[in-house]
C-alpha positions as CSV (number, residue, x, y, z in Angstrom):
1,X,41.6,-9.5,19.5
2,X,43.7,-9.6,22.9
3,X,45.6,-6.4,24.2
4,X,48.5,-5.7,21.5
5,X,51.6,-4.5,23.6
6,X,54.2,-2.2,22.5
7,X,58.4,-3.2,23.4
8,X,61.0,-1.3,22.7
9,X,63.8,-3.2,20.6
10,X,66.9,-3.7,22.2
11,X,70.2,-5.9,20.6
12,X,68.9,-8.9,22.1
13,X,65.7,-9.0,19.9
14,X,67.8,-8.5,16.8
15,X,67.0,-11.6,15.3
16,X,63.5,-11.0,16.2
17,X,63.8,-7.9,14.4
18,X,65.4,-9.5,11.1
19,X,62.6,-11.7,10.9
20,X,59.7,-9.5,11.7
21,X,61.7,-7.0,9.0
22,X,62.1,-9.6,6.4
23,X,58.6,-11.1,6.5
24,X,56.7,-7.7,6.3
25,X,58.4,-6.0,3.5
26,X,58.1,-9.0,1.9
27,X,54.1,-9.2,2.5
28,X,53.8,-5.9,1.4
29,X,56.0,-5.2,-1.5
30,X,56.3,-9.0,-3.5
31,X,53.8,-8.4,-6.2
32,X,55.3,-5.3,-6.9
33,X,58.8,-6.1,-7.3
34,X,60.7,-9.5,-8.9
35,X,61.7,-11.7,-7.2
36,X,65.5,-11.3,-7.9
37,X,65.1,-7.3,-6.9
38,X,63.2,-8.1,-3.5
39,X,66.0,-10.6,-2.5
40,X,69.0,-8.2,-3.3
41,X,66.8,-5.6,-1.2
42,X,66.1,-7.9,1.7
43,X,69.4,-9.1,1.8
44,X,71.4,-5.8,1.9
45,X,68.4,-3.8,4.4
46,X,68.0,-6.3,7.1
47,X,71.2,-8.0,6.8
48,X,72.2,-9.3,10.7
49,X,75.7,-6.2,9.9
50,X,72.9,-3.4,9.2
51,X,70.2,-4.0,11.9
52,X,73.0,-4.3,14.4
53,X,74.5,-1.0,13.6
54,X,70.8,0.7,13.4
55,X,70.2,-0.7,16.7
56,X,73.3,1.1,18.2
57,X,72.5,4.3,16.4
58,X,71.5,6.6,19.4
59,X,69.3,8.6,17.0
60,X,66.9,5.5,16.4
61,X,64.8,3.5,17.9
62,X,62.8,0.6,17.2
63,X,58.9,-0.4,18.6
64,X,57.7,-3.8,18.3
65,X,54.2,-4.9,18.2
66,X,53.5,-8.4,19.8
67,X,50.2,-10.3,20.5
68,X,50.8,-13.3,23.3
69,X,54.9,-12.6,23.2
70,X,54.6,-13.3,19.2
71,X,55.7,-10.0,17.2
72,X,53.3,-9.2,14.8
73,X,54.7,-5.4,14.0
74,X,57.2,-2.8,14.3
75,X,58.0,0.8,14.3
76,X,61.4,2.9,12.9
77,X,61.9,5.9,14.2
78,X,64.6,8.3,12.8
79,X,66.0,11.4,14.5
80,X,68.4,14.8,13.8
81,X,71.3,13.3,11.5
82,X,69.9,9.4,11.7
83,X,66.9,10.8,9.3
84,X,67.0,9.7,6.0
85,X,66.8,12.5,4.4
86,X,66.0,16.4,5.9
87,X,68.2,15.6,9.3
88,X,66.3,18.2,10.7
89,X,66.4,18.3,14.7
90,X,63.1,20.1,14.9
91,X,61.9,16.7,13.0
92,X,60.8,13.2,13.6
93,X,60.8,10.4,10.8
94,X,58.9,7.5,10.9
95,X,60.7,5.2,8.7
96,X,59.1,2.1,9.3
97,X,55.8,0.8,10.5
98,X,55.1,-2.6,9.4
99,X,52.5,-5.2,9.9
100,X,52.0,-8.7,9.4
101,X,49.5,-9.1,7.2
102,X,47.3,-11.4,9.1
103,X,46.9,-8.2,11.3
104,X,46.1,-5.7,8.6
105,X,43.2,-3.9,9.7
106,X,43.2,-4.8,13.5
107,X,44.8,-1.5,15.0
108,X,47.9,-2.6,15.2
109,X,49.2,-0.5,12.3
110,X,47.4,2.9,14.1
111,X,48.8,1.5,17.7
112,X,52.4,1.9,16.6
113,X,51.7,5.0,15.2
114,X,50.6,6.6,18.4
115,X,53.5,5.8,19.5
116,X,55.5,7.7,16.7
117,X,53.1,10.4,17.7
118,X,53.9,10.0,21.6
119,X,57.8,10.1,21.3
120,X,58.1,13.3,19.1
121,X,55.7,15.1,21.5
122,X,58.2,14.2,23.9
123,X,61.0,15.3,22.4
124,X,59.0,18.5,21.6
125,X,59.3,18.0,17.5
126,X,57.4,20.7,15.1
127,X,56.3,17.8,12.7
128,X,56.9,14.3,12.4
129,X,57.1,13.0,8.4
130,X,57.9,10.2,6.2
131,X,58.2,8.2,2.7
132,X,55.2,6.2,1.3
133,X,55.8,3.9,-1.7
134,X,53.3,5.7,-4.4
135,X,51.9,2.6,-5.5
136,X,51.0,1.3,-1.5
137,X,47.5,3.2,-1.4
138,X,46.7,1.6,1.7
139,X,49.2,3.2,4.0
140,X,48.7,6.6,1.7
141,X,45.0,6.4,2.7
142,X,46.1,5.4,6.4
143,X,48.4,8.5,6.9
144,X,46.1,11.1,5.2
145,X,43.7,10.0,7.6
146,X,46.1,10.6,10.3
147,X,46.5,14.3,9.1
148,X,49.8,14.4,6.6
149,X,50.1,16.0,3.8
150,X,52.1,15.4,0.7
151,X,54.8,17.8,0.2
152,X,57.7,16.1,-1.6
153,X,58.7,13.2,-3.2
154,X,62.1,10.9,-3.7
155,X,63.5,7.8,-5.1
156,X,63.3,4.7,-3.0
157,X,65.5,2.0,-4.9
158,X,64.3,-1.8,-4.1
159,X,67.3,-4.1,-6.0
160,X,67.9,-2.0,-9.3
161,X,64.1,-0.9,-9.7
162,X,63.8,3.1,-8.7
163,X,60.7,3.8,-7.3
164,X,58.6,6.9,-6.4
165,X,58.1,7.6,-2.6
166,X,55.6,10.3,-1.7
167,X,56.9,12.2,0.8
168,X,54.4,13.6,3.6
169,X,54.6,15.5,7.3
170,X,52.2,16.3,9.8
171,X,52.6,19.0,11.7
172,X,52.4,19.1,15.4
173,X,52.2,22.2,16.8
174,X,48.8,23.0,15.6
């Protein structure tokens, strides 16, 4: 495979951004959810209204992954009050990394993590953590491997279906 680059997302890829948003969850979670609760999900979470205002919250940012100019990933990442749950400054959550599925696999999933990685040693974070659908053992296999550890868990609510998310952290200054 060619040289994946990483792009930081700005309000002119927003569309971009819908799409790439749109397309992964729905690769990932279909089989797992109806139909009826992935489109009420879809709708509300990467409505054009909410990408728009997570794009101008300062305490986000967004990575995109893209192969010949064509996005085939992204990144979330979450800081002090933008987090989605703890809000702690001495904390970094990685709310998204997604991949299209044609690219499961090639790297690109671990590329984009790095760059989680990079950014909150930068901003000098004690541990970086995140929520992992219990039922999605790939990407529970994918950040064990990385080092995190379970330590919590919370509901994740796709249409009117609550699910379990396993919370996990890595520590950083090890």
């Amino acid at each position: 495979m060619e040289k994946v680059d990483l792009k930081k997302v700005t309000l002119v890829d927003l569309e971009q951004l819908r799409k790439i948003s749109r397309k992964t969850f729905y690769e990932t979670f279909s089989s797992g959810n109806t139909e009826e609760n992935m489109k009420i999900f879809l709708d509300e979470a990467f409505s054009t209204d909410k990408l728009t205002s997570e794009l101008h919250d300062t305490n986000s940012e967004f990575y995109f992954a893209t192969l010949d100019e064509m996005v085939i990933g992204y990144l979330k990442l979450n800081f002090g009050p933008s987090q989605t749950e703890l809000q702690d400054d001495k904390a970094i959550e990685i709310e998204r990394i997604y991949v299209i599925q044609e690219f499961l696999g090639k790297n690109v999933g671990q590329l984009l993590y790095n760059k989680a990685i990079e950014i909150a040693k930068e901003k000098k974070a004690d541990y970086i953590w995140l929520g992992v659908w219990e039922e999605n053992p790939r990407a529970i296999r994918f950040y064990t491997k990385n080092g995190f550890v379970e330590f919590d868990q919370h509901i994740f609510k796709v249409g009117d279906d609550e699910q379990t998310d396993i919370m996990m952290k890595l520590n950083l200054n090890n």
